[in-house]
C-alpha positions as CSV (number, residue, x, y, z in Angstrom):
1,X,0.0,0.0,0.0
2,X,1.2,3.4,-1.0
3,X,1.3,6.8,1.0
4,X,-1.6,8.0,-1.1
5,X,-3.7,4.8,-0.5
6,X,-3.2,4.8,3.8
7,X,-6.9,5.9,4.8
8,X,-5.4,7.4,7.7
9,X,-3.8,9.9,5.9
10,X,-5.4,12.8,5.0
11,X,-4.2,13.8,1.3
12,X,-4.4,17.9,0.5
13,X,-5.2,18.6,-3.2
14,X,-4.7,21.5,-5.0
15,X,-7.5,23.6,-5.6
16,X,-8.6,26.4,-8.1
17,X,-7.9,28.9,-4.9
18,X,-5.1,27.5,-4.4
19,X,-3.7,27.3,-7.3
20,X,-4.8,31.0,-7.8
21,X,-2.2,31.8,-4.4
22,X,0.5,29.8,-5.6
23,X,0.7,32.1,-8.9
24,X,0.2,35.2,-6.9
25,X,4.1,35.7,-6.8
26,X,4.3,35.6,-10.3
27,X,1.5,37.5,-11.2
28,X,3.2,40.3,-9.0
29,X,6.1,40.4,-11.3
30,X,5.5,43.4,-14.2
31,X,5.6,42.3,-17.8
32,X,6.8,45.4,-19.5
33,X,8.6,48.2,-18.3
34,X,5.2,50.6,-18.8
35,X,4.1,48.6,-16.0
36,X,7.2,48.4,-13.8
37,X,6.6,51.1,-10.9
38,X,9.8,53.3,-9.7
39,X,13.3,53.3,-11.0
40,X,12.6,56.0,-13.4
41,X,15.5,56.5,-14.6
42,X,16.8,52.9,-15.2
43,X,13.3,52.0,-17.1
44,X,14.1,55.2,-19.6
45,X,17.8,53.8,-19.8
46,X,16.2,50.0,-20.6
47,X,14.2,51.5,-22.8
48,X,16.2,53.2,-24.8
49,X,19.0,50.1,-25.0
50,X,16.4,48.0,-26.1
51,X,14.7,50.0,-28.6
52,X,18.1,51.0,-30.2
53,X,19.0,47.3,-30.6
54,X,15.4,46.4,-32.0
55,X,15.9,48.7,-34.3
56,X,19.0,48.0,-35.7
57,X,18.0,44.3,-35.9
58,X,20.9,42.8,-33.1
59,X,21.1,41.7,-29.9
60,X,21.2,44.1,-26.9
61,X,24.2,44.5,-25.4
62,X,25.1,43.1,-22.1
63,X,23.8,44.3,-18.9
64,X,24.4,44.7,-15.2
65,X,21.8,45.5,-12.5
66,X,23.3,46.2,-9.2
67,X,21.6,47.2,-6.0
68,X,20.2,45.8,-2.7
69,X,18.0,43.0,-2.4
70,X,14.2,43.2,-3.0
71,X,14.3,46.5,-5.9
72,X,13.6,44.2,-8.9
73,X,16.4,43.2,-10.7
74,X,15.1,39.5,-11.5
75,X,11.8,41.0,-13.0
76,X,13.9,43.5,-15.1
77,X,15.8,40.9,-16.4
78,X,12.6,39.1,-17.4
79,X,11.2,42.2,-18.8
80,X,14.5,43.0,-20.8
81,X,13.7,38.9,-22.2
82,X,9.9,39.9,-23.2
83,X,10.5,43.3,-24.5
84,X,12.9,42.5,-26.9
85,X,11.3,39.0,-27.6
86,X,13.9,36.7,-27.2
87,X,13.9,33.5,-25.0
88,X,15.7,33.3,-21.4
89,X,17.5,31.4,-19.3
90,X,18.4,32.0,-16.0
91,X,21.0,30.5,-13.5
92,X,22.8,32.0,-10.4
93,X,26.5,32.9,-9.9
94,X,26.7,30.0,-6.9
95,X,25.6,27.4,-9.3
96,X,28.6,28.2,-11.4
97,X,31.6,26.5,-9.5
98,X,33.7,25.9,-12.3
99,X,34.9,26.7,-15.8
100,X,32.9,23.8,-17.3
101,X,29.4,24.6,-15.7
102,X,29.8,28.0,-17.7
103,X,30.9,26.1,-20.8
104,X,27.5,24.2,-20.7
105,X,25.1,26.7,-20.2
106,X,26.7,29.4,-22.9
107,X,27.4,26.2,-25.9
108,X,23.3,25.3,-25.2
109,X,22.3,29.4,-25.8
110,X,20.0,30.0,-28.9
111,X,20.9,32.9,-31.1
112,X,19.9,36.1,-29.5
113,X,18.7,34.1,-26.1
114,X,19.3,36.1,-22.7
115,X,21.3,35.1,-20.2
116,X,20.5,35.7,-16.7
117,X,23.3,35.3,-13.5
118,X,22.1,35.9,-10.4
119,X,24.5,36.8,-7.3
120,X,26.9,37.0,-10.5
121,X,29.9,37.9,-8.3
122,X,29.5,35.0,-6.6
123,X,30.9,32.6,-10.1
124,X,34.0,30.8,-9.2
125,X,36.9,32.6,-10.9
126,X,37.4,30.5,-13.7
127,X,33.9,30.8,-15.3
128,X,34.3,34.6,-14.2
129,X,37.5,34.8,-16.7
130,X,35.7,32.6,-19.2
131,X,32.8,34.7,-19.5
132,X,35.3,37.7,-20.7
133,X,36.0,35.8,-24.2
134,X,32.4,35.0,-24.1
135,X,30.8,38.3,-24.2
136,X,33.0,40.3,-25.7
137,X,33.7,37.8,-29.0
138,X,30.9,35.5,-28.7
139,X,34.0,32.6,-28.5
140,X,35.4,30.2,-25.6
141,X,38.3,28.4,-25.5
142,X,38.0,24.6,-24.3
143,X,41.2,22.9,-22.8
144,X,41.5,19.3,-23.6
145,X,44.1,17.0,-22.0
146,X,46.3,18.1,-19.2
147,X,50.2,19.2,-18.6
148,X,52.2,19.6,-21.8
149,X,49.7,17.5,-24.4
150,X,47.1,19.6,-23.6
151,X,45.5,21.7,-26.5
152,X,42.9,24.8,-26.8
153,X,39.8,24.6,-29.1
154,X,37.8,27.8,-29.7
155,X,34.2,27.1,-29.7
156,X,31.7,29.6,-31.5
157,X,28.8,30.7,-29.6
158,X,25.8,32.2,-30.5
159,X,25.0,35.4,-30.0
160,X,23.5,36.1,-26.7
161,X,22.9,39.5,-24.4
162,X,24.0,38.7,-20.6
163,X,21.9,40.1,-18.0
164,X,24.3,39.7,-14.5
165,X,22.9,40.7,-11.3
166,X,24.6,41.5,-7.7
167,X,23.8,43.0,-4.6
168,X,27.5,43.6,-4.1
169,X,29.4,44.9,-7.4
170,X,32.1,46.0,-5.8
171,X,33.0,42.6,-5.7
172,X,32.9,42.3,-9.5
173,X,36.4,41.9,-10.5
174,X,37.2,45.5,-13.0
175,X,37.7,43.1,-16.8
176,X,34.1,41.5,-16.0
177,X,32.0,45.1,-14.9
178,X,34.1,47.1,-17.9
179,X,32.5,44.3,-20.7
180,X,28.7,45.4,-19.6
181,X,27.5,47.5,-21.8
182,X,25.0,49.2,-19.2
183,X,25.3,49.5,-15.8
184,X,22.2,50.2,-13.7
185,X,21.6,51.1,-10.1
186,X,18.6,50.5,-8.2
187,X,17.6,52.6,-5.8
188,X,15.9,52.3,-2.5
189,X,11.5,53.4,-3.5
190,X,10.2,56.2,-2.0
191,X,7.0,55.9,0.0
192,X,4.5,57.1,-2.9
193,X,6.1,54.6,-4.9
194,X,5.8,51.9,-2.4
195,X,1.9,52.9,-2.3
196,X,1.3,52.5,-6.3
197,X,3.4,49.1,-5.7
198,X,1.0,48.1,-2.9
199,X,-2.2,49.2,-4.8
200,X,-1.4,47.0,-8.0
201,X,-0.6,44.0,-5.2
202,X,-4.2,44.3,-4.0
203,X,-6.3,44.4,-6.6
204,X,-4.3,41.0,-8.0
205,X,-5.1,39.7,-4.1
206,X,-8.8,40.9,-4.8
207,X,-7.9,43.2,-1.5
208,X,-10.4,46.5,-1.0
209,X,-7.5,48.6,1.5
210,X,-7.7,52.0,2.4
211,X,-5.3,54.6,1.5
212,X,-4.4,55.2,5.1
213,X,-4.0,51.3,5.7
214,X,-1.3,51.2,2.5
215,X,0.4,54.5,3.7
216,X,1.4,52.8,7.0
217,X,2.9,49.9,5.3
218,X,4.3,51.6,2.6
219,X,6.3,53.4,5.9
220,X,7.7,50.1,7.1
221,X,9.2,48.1,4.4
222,X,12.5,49.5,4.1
223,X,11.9,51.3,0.8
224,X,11.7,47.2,-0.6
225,X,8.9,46.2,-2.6
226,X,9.2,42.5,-1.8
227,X,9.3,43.4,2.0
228,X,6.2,45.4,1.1
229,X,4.2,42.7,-0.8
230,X,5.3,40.3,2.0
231,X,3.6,42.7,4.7
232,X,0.4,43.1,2.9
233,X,-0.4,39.5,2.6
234,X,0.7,39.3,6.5
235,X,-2.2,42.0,6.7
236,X,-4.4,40.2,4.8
237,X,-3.7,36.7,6.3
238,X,-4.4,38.6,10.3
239,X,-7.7,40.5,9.0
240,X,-9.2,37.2,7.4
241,X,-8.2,35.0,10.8
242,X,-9.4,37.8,12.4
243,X,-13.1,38.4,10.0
244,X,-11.9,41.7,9.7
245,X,-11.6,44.6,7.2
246,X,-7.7,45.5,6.0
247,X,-7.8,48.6,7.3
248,X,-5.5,50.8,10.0
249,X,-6.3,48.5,12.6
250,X,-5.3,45.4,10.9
251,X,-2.3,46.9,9.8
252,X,-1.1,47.7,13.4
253,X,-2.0,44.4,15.0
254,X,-0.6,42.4,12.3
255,X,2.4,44.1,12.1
256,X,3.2,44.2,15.8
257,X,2.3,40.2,15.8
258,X,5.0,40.3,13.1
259,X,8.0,42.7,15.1
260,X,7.7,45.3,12.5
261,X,7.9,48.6,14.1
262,X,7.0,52.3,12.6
263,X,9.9,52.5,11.3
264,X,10.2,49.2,9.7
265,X,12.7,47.4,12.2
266,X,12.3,44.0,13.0
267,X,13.7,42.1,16.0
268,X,17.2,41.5,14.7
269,X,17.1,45.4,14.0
270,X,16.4,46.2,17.6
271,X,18.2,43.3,18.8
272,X,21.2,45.4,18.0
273,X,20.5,48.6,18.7
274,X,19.7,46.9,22.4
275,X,23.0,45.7,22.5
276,X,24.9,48.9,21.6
277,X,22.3,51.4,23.3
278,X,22.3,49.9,26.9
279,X,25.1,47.6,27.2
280,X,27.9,49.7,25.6
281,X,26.3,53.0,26.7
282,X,25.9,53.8,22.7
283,X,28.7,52.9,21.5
284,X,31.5,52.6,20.1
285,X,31.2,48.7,19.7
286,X,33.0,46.3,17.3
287,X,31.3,44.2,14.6
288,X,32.8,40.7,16.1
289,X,32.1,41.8,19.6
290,X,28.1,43.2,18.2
291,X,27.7,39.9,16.3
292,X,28.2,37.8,19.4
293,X,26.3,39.7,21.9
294,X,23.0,39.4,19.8
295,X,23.8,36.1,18.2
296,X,24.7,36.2,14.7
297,X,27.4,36.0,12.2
298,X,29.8,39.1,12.0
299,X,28.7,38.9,8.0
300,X,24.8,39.1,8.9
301,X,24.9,42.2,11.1
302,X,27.1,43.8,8.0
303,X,25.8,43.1,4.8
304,X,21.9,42.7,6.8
305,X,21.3,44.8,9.4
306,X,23.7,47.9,9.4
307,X,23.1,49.2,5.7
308,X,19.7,50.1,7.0
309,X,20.5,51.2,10.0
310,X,22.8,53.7,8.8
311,X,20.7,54.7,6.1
312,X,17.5,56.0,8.5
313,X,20.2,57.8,10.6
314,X,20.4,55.3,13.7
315,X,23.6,54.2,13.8
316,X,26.8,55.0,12.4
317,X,30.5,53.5,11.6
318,X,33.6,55.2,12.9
319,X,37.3,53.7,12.9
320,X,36.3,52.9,16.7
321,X,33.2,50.9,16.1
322,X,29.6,51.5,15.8
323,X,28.4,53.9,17.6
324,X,24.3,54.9,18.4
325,X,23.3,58.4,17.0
326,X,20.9,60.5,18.9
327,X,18.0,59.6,16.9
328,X,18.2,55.9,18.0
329,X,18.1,57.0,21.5
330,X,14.8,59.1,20.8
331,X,13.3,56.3,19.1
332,X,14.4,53.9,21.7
333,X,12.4,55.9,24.4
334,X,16.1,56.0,26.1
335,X,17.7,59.5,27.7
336,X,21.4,59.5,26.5
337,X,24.3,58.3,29.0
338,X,27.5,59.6,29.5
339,X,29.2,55.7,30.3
340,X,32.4,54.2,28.9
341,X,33.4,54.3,26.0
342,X,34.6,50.9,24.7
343,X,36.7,51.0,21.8
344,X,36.5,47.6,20.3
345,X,37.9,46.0,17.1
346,X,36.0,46.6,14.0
C-alpha cells in the first residue's frame, strides 16, 4: 500500500484557490517596463537600449543591475527577455563553480537568447575569466588534455545578451564590470512609490484597503517592494483570521504580531541597537564583539542589518566601532548616557 492509498492519511489537493495563491508571486512580477513602478531612470535607460538594438535588428548589449536585495532586478531581467522578444535562461552565480558549468550553459544558448546570472559575483573565478571571451567575441576556448599535451579549441557561440545581477558589485572583478555595456543602479523606493506598488498588489489579491492602511505599510518596508508585498499579505492573512476589514487597525496588529515597528525594524534590528544602546552605553562597539552579543554572524549584522540602519540615521560607523546616533536614543524611548566608552575592534 502506497502513502496516497493509507486511509489514515489525509491527502491535501490542489485547488482552483489555491492554485490561484501559488501564482500570486508571479502575477506580482511586471511584464513590460510601462508597468514596472519606480526606478525611473533605469526604465528610460532599458528602454532606450532596447529600442536601439530592435531597431537595428541585433542583440542588446550586455547588462548589469546592481543594488540591494528586494528593488527588482530578477523582474527587469525578465522584462529585458519579453521586450525584446527573445527566450531566457536564468542561472545563479553559486551554481557556477567551475569553468565547465559556464561552458555548458553558454554552448546550449539559442541565437539572440538572454542570459540571466544571479549573485553573479558570486561565479567561481574560472567561469568569471571565461565569460570575458564570451561576451565580448561570442567565442570560448576549451582545454583538452592536461600538462604539456594539452590543447585549446575555440568554440563559437551564438550570440547572446548577458543580464548579470549582484547586490555587491564592488565585488565584480574591474575586466568582468568594464565588458557590460550598461550599468544600472537600483535605488531604495520612496513611500508614494511603495503605495502605487502596494495598490497594484491588492487588486491581484482581490484586496479593497484604504489609502491610510497602505500608507502605513508603505512606511515600514524599508523602501523594498518584496518586504512590502510580504507585509500586505501578512495583513491580509491577520484580517481574514481575524473576520476583519484591512484597514489601519489590521495593519497595526498584524504588524506588531509580526515585530515590525513604525519605522520598519524588525527584531534582529532592535536586537542590535539593544545591545549597543544599553550595554555599551551607545557605543562605540566592534562588529565581532556586536555579532556575538545578539547572536549572529559578524557577515549578517554587516551586509543585513547595518546598511539600514545607517541609512534611517540610527547608527553610524567610525574607525572605533559602531556607535548609536541620537536619533536611535529618541526612538528607543532612552535618555542619552554619559558611560564608557569601549573601543573595540571593528
Amino acid at each position: 500500500m502506497t502513502f496516497a492509498d493509507d486511509p489514515s492519511v489525509a491527502v491535501v489537493r490542489p485547488t482552483p484557490e489555491s492554485d490561484a495563491e501559488l501564482a500570486f508571486e508571479g502575477a506580482l512580477r511586471p511584464k513590460s517596463l510601462a508597468e514596472f513602478v519606480g526606478q525611473a531612470k533605469v526604465r528610460a535607460q532599458l528602454h532606450l537600449l532596447l529600442d536601439a538594438a530592435r531597431i537595428q535588428n541585433r542583440t542588446p548589449d550586455h547588462i548589469l543591475l546592481a543594488g540591494p536585495p528586494g528593488l527588482g532586478k530578477t523582474t527587469l531581467a525578465m522584462i529585458v527577455a519579453e521586450e525584446s522578444g527573445r527566450p531566457l535562461r536564468m542561472s545563479s552565480g553559486p551554481a557556477i563553480q567551475h569553468a565547465g558549468d559556464l561552458a555548458a550553459v553558454l554552448s546550449s544558448l539559442v541565437p539572440g537568447e538572454i542570459l540571466f546570472i544571479d549573485e553573479i559575483h558570486r561565479m567561481a573565478r574560472s567561469a568569471e575569466e571565461m565569460l570575458y571571451l564570451a561576451m565580448e567575441d561570442f567565442r570560448i576556448d576549451i582545454m583538452v588534455g592536461k600538462g604539456a599535451g594539452a590543447t585549446s579549441i575555440p568554440l563559437d557561440l551564438a550570440p547572446f545578451t548577458l543580464v548579470g545581477a549582484t547586490t555587491r558589485s564592488g565585488m565584480l572583478p574591474n575586466p568582468l564590470r568594464d565588458r557590460f555595456g550598461f550599468t544600472a543602479h537600483l535605488e531604495f523606493y520612496s513611500e508614494p512609490e511603495l503605495e502605487q506598488v502596494l495598490t497594484r498588489a491588492a487588486a491581484l489579491l482581490g484586496l479593497t484597503v484604504d489609502r491610510g492602511a497602505l500608507a502605513e505599510i508603505a512606511g515600514r518596508c524599508r523602501g523594498t517592494p518584496r518586504i512590502a508585498n510580504r507585509l500586505l499579505r501578512r495583513v491580509r492573512d491577520y484580517a481574514l483570521v481575524h473576520d476583519d476589514e484591512v484597514g489601519l487597525r489590521s495593519v497595526h496588529a498584524a504588524l506588531e504580531l509580526y515585530d515590525v515597528d513604525q519605522l520598519g525594524l524588525d527584531r534582529l534590528d532592535r536586537a542590535v541597537m539593544d545591545i549597543i544602546l544599553t550595554r555599551f552605553d551607545g557605543g562605540p562597539v566592534g562588529l565581532n564583539t556586536l555579532a556575538v552579543s545578539v547572536g549572529e554572524e559578524a557577515e549578517t549584522i554587516e551586509s543585513v542589518v547595518e546598511p539600514f540602519l545607517v541609512r534611517i540615521g540610527l547608527l553610524t560607523r567610525t574607525p572605533r566601532g559602531r556607535v548609536a546616533t541620537r536619533l536611535a536614543w529618541k526612538h528607543f524611548g532612552l535618555s542619552e548616557s554619559s558611560g564608557i566608552l569601549f573601543g573595540d575592534d571593528l
